[in-house]
N, C-alpha and C positions, 0 to 999 in steps of 0.2 A: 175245783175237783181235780183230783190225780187223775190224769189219762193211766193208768198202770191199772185202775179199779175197772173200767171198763173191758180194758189186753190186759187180763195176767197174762203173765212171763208163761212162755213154754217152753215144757225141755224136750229137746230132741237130742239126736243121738250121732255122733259125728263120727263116718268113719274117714279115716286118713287112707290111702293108697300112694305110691308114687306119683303119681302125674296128677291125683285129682284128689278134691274132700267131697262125700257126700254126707247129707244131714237130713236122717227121717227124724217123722213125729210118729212113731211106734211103726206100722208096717209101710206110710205113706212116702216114698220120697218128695221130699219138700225143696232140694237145691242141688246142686252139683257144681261147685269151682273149680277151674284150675290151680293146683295146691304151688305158691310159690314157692319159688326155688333156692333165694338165697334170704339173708337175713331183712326186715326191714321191708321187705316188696307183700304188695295187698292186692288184692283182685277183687273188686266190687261189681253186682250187675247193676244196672240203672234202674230193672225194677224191681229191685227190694229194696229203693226209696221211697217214701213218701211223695205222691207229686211235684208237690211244691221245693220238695231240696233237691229231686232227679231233675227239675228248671234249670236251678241253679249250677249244678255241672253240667249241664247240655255246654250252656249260655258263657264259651270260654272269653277271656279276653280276644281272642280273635274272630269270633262267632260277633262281638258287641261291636268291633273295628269294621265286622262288613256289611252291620247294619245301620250304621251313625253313615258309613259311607253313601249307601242309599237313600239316605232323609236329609245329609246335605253339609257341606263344607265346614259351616259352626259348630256345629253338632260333631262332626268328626274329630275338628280343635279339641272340643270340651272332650271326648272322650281319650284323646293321646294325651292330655294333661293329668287327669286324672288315675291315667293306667300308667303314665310312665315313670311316677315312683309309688311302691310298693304297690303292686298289682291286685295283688292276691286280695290285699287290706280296701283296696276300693272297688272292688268288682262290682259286689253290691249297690252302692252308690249308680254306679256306671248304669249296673243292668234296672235299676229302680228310674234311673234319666229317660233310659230308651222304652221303658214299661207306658212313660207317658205319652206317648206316641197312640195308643189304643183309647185313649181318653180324648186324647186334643189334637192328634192327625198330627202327618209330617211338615205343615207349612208353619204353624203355630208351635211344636217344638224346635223348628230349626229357626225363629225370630228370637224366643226365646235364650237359646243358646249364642246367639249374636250379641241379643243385647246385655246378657252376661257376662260374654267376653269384651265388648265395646267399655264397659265401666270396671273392669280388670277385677284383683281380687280372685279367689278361689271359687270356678265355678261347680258350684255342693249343688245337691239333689234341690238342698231348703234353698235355694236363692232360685233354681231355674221353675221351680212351684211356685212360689211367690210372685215371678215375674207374670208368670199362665195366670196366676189367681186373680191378678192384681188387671189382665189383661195388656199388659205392658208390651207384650208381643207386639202387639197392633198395634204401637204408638210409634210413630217414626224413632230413628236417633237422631240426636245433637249433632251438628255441624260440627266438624271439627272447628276448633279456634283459627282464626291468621295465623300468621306467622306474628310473632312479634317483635319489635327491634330488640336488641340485644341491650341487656340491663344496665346502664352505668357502672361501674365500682363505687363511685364516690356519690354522697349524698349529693350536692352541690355540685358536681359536673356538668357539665353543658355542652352540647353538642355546637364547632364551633359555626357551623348553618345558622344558629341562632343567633349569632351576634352578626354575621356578615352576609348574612343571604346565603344564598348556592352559586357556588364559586364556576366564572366560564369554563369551558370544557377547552 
C-alpha cells in the first residue's frame, strides 16, 4: 500500500517575511522557520521528522564515538574505523552496531567487537551479528602463534646447528 493513500498531501500556505517563513493549513498556524539567509543553507526542526529519521540525526558521529566509548575499547576500534572513511556513508552501520547493545548488553557487544577485530577484515554490522548469533562472543580467542624462526630462502638450506651441533660460546 502507498503511505500517500492513507496522508494525502496537504496544501498549506507559505508566507515568507525577512527573518522567518510561516506556513498555515487555512486559518491554523502549523510552523514557523527561521528563513535562511544565503543560497544553499536549510533549517529543519527535529520534530517534523518521523521518529525513526529524527534518531538518525540526534545519533551524530560524535554522539556514536561517546557511546562505543562507554561500552568499551573494541567497540570504540570498530567505530573509528568505520567513521573514519566516508562518515556520513557508514553512520548507519555504526549507529545499527551500537543499537545492539539494547538487545545483547555492553559485555557481549564489546566481545563481539574484539573478536571481530582479532580475525581482521572489515568489521560490518553482518559480521559483529553473526559473531552475537553464533555466540562467539563467549568463546575465548586463539592464542597468538610463537614466534617463528625465520623462513630459509632456499629449499635446501640448513641451518649450520644441524650439521655441527651449537657452536661454544
Amino acid at each position: 500500500m502507498d503511505p500517500r493513500e492513507f496522508f494525502p498531501p496537504e496544501e498549506l500556505e507559505a508566507y515568507l517575511f525577512e527573518r522567518v517563513v510561516q506556513l498555515f493549513r487555512g486559518v491554523d498556524l502549523v510552523a514557523t522557520h527561521p528563513r535562511a539567509q544565503e543560497k544553499g543553507e536549510w533549517h529543519t526542526r527535529l520534530e517534523h521528522y518521523p521518529p525513526h529519521k529524527a534518531e538518525y540525526l540526534i545519533q551524530t558521529p560524535t554522539w556514536c564515538r561517546t557511546l562505543a566509548v562507554k561500552i568499551g575499547p573494541s567497540t570504540l576500534q570498530v567505530v573509528e574505523q568505520l567513521l573514519a572513511e566516508r562518515p556520513l556513508d557508514r553512520l548507519r552501520a555504526v549507529q545499527a552496531i551500537l543499537r545492539l547493545m539494547d538487545t545483547v548488553g555492553k559485555v557481549r557487544l564489546e566481545g563481539a567487537c574484539r573478536r571481530a577485530l582479532f580475525f581482521g577484515g572489515p568489521p560490518t554490522y553482518r559480521r559483529i551479528k553473526g559473531i552475537l548469533d553464533a555466540a562467539l562472543d563467549q568463546a575465548p580467542l586463539p592464542e597468538p602463534e610463537q614466534a617463528k624462526p625465520a623462513q630459509l630462502p632456499f629449499t635446501y638450506e640448513r641451518d649450520a646447528t644441524e650439521f655441527f651441533g651449537e657452536l661454544p660460546a
